[in-house]
C-alpha positions in Angstrom: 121.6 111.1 107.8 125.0 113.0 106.8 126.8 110.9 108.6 124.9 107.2 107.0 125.4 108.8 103.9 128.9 109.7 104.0 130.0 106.0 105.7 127.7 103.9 102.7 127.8 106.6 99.9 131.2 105.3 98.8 130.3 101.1 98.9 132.9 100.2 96.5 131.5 97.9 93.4 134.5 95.8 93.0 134.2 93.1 90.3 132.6 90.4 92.2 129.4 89.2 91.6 126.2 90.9 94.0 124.5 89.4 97.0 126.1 87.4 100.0 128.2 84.8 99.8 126.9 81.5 98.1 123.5 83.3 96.9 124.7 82.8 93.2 124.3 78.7 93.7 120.7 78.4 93.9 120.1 80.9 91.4 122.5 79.3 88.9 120.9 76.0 90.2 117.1 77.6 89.6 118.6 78.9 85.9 119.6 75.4 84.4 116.5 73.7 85.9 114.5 76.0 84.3 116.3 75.9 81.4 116.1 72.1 81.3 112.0 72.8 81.4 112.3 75.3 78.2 114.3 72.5 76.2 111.9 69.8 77.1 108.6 71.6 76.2 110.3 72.6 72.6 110.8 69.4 72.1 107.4 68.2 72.8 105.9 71.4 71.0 108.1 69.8 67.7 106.7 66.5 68.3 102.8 67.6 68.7 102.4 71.0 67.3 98.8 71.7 66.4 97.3 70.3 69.9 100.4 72.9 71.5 99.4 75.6 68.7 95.6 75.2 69.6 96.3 75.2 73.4 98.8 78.5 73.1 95.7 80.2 71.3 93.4 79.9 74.3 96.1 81.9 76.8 95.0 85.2 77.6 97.9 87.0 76.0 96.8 90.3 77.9 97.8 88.8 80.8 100.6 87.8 80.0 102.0 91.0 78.9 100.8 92.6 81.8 102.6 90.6 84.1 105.8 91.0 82.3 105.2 94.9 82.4 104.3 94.2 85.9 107.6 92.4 86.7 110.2 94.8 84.5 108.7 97.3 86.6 109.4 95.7 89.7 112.9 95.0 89.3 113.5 98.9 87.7 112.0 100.0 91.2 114.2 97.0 93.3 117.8 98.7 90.9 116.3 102.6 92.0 116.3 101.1 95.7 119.5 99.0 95.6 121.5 102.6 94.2 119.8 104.5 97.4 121.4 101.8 99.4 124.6 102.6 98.3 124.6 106.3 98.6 122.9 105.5 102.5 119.2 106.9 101.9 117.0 104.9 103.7 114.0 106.9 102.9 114.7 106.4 99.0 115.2 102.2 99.7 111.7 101.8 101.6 109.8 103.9 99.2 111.3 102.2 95.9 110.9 98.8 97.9 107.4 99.6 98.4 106.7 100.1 95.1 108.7 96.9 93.9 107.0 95.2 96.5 103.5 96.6 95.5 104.1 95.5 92.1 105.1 92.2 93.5 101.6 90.9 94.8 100.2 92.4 91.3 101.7 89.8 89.6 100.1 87.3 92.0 96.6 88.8 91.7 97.2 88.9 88.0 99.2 85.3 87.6 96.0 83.7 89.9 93.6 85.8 87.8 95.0 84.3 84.3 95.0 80.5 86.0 91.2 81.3 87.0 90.5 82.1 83.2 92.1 79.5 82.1 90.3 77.3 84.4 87.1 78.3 83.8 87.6 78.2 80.1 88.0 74.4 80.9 91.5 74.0 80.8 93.2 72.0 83.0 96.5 70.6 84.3 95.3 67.3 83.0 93.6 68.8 79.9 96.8 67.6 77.9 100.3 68.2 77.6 100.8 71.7 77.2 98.4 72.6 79.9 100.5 70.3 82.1 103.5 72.0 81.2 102.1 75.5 81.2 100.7 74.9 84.9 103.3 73.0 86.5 106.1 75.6 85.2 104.0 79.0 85.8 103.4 77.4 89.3 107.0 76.8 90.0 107.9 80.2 88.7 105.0 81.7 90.9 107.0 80.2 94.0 110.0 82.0 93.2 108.1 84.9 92.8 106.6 84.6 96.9 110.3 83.5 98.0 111.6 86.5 96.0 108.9 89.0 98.1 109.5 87.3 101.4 113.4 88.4 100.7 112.1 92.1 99.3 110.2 92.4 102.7 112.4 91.5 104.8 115.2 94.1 103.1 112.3 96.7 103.5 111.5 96.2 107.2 115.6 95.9 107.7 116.0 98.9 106.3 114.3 100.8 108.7 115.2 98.6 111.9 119.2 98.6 110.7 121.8 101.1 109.4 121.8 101.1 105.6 125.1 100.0 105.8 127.7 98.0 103.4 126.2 95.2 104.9 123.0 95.9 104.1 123.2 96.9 100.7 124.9 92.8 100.6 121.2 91.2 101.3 119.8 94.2 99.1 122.3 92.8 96.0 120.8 89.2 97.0 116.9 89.9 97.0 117.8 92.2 94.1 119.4 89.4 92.0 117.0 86.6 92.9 114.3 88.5 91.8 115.6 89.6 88.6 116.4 85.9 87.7 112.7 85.6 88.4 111.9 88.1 86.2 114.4 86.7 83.4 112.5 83.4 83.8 109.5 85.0 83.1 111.0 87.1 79.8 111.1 83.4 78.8 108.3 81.9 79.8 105.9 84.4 78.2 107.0 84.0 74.7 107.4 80.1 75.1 103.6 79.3 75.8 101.8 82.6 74.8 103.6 84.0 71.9 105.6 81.6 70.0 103.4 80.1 67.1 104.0 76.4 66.1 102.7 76.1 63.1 
């Protein structure tokens, strides 16, 4: 363990950006496309606002703060694990992993459970325009959130099947940033269809 620990401790942070090479092209890629989706629906909340206003009010906004505590969580446990990595503890990556990880397939239970409600409250993808939007971009977020776990995973189960090595703590900086743009996207989808009021 001395020995891991003394060979990773010092993984120099030089100004680059984290993750391996080319991992910062999808993500900016994932940014602007969801930043193209935020634009749109303001627009068409300006151009409709009481049926968007009406809509927003039948969103169960306990849900959606819960996930966001849920996913701040997540990422505070994925930045404890990714600073184990660089001082070479393998025992303080899984466990902070586990719990990132844990908190992970919450959101899913709790993102499925709020789709359910919303479902059973009669709302639909085709109920009207906001519910379209609403479904088709929490969906498309809810992706990125599995593709982000997958990555989280697969770090955890490296870590304890590889040295916690420099090169290591490169596909740690890469499931680590894709999964705090996930949660970022979420910061912004939460207010846009459960908080912001329209009129």
């Amino acid at each position: 363990m001395s020995t891991n620990t003394s060979t990773v401790g010092q993984v120099s942070r030089k100004s680059r950006l984290p993750g391996k090479p080319g991992i910062w092209m999808p993500l900016t890629l994932d940014i602007i496309t969801f930043l193209g989706f935020f634009i749109f629906v303001m627009i068409m909340r300006s151009e409709n606002p009481t049926m968007f206003e009406a809509s927003r009010q039948q969103l169960n906004v306990n849900i959606g703060l819960a996930i966001t505590l849920v996913l701040l969580t997540s990422s505070w446990f994925v930045v404890r694990a990714l600073e184990a990595a660089r001082e070479g503890i393998p025992a303080k990556v899984q466990s902070n992993l586990r719990v990132a990880i844990v908190l992970g397939f919450a959101f899913i239970v709790l993102k499925i459970t709020g789709w359910v409600g919303d479902v059973q409250a009669g709302n639909y993808i085709d109920s009207n325009e906001f519910f379209g939007y609403y479904f088709c971009i929490t969906f498309y977020h809810f992706l990125h959130v599995l593709t982000g776990l997958v990555f989280l995973i697969l770090c955890y189960l490296k870590s304890k099947n590889a040295p916690v090595d420099e090169d290591y703590v490169g596909w740690l900086e890469s499931a680590g940033s894709l999964w705090h743009v996930v949660d970022m996207l979420w910061v912004f989808i939460f207010p846009l269809f459960f908080l912001l009021r329209v009129v």
